[in-house]
N, C-alpha and C positions, 0 to 999 in steps of 0.2 A: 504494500500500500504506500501511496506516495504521499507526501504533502505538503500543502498547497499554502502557501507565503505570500500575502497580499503587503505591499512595502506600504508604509507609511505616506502620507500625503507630502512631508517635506521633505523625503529621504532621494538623496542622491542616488541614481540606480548607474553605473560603470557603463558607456557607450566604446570604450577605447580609445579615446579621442581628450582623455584628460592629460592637461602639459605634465603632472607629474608621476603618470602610470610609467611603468618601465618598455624603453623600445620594443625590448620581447615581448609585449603582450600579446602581436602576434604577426604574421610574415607583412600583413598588410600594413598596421603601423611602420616596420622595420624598414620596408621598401619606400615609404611617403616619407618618413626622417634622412633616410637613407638621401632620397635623390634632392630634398631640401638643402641636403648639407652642402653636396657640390659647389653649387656657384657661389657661396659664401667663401668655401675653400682658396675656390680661384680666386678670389675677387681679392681675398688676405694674401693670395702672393704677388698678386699684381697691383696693390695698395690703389684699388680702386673702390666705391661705393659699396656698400651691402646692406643688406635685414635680416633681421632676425629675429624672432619673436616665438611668441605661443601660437599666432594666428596662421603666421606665414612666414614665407624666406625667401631670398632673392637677391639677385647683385646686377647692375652696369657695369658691364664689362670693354664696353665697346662700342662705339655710335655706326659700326655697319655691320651690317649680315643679319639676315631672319632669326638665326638659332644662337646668336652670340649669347645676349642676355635671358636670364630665362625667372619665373617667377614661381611660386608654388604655395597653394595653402596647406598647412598643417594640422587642418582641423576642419570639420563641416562647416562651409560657408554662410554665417547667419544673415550676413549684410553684404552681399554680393558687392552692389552699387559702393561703398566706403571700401571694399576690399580694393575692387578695382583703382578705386579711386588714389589708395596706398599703392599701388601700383608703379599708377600713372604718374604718382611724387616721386618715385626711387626713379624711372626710366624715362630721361627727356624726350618729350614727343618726336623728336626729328631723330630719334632711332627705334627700332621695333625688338619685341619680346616676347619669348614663347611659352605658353606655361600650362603646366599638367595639373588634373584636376583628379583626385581619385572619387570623387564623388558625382560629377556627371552635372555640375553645376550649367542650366543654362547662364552664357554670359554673353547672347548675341547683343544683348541690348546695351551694352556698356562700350562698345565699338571693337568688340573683339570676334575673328573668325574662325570658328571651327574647321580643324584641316586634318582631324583624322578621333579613333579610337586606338593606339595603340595597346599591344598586349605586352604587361608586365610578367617577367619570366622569372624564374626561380630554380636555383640548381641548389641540391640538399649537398651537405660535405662527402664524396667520394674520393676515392683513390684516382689518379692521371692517368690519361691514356695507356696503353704499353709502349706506343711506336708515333714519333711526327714524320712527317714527309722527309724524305733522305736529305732533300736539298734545304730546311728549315732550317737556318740556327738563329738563333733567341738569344739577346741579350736583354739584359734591365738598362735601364738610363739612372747615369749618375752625375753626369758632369752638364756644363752647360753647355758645351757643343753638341752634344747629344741630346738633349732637351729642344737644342736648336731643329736637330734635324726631325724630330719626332715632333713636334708643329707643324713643322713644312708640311709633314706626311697628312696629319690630318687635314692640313686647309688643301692641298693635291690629289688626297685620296679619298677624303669622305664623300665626296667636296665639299669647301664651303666658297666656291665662287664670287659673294659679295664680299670676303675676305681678301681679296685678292686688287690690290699688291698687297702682302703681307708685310706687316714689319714685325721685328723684334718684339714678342711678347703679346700680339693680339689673343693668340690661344691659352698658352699658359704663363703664371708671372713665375720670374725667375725660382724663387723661393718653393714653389708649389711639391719639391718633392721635398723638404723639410718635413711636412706636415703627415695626414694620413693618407699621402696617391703615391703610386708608381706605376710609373711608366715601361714599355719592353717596347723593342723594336725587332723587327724581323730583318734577314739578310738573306738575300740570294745571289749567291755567286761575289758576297764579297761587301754586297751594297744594298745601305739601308731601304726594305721599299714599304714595308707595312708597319702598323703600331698597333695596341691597347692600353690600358689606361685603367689602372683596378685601384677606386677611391674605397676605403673603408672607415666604417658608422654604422652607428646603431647595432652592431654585431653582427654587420652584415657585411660582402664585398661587392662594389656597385662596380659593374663596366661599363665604361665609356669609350668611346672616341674607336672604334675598331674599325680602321680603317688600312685599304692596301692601295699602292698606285695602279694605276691601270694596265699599265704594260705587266703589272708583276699577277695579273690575279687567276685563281685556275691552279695557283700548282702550293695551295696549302698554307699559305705563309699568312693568311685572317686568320684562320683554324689556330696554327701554331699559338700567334701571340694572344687569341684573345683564352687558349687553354692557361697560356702563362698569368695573365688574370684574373682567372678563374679561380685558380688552383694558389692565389698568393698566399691567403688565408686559408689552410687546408681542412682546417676545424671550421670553418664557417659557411654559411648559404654565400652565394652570389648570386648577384640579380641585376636586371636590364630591362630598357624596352627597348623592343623591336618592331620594326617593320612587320608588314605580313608578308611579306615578298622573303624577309630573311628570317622570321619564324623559323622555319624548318630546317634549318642549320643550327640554330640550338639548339633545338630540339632532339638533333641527332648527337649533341652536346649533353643530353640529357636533362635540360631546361624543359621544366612545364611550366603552361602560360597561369597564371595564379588570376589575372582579370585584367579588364582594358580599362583606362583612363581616357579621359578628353584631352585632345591636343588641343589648343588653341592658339592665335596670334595675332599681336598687334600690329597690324604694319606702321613703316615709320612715316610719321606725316611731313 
């Protein structure tokens, strides 16, 4: 026989979504702190704007490119309209900013576009592959010329074309591998052509930036770095969004999709 608990009229009842429950309460929190933290990350090595809060989190990174800046709530949206509006303070209008929503918040009406549902992925701690591609070798980034090149890579092989000309630091600030990211780069034949980018928070490890140049793609070397990634924190979940087009290469990663978020975007005025 079960029984039945009717809570008090003024009692707090736990949504998961309180600033002081613990990341782990569960992969969904973990994954929404998790990708919050990011561009705060960047933004502190590149001694550029940030937020942070109980509500939300976000940084200005950069007055060009769609996917430079990006913003993020932390909690169910009660007041869309003032969120946005906190937004719209942190990123000057004559640059644009893209931001994930886990909760499916309509926000057409605040001047923002809906440009997709990504699926949030999730890989439980396992053991590395047995074998990467013969021609794969992997290294970490440690130094700044190495951090130099592993930029290039992503603004050349993600793309980010409205990056371009790049300078010095639009992607990452110098500082960036102090903190909790590191970076690998892949080599073929001697020369760097792919990267990933595995930020860790909340007790989880977030991939970013997996990108390979064109001429190099086809013979393994996204697979290699973004396993090197993956696999930084061995004891730990790693997690991403993807594309639906690249879905199924995680998957074959062993990443299951845990749920989709809103993409949205401000274009720059």
């Amino acid at each position: 026989m079960t029984e039945s608990v009717v809570p008090a009229p003024d009692e707090h009842l736990t949504d998961g979504w309180e600033p002081d429950l613990p990341a782990q309460d569960t992969l969904v929190r973990q994954a929404v702190l998790a990708h919050a933290s990011w561009p705060v990350a960047v933004a502190i090595s590149s001694g550029r704007p940030w937020h942070r809060d109980e509500h939300w989190s976000g940084a200005w990174l950069g007055d060009r490119g769609a996917f430079t800046n990006m913003v993020m709530p932390t909690c169910p949206p009660k007041d869309p309209a003032a969120l946005v509006a906190a937004f719209n303070a942190l990123v000057p209008p004559y640059a644009s900013y893209v931001l994930f929503d886990a909760w499916r918040t309509d926000l057409s009406a605040y001047g923002l576009t809906l440009i997709g549902h990504p699926p949030v992925m999730v890989r439980f701690a396992g053991p590395a592959p047995t074998s990467h591609p013969a021609a794969a070798e992997v290294r970490e980034v440690f130094t700044a010329d190495e951090l130099a090149i592993a930029e290039r890579i992503v603004v050349d092989g993600y793309p980010l074309p409205d990056v371009q000309p790049m300078s010095r630091g639009d992607v990452f600030g110098l500082t960036i591998l102090e903190g909790q990211t590191r970076i690998w780069l892949g080599y073929l034949e001697g020369e760097p052509v792919a990267v990933a980018v595995a930020h860790h928070d909340s007790g989880v490890t977030l991939v970013q930036y997996v990108a390979t140049l064109p001429a190099a793609r086809g013979r393994g070397l996204g697979s290699a770095v973004t396993w090197a990634a993956t696999l930084s924190e061995p004891d730990a979940p790693a997690m991403l969004v993807a594309s639906d087009d690249g879905r199924g290469v995680y998957e074959q990663m062993g990443y299951h999709a845990l749920e989709r978020w809103s993409c949205w975007i401000r274009p720059a005025g």
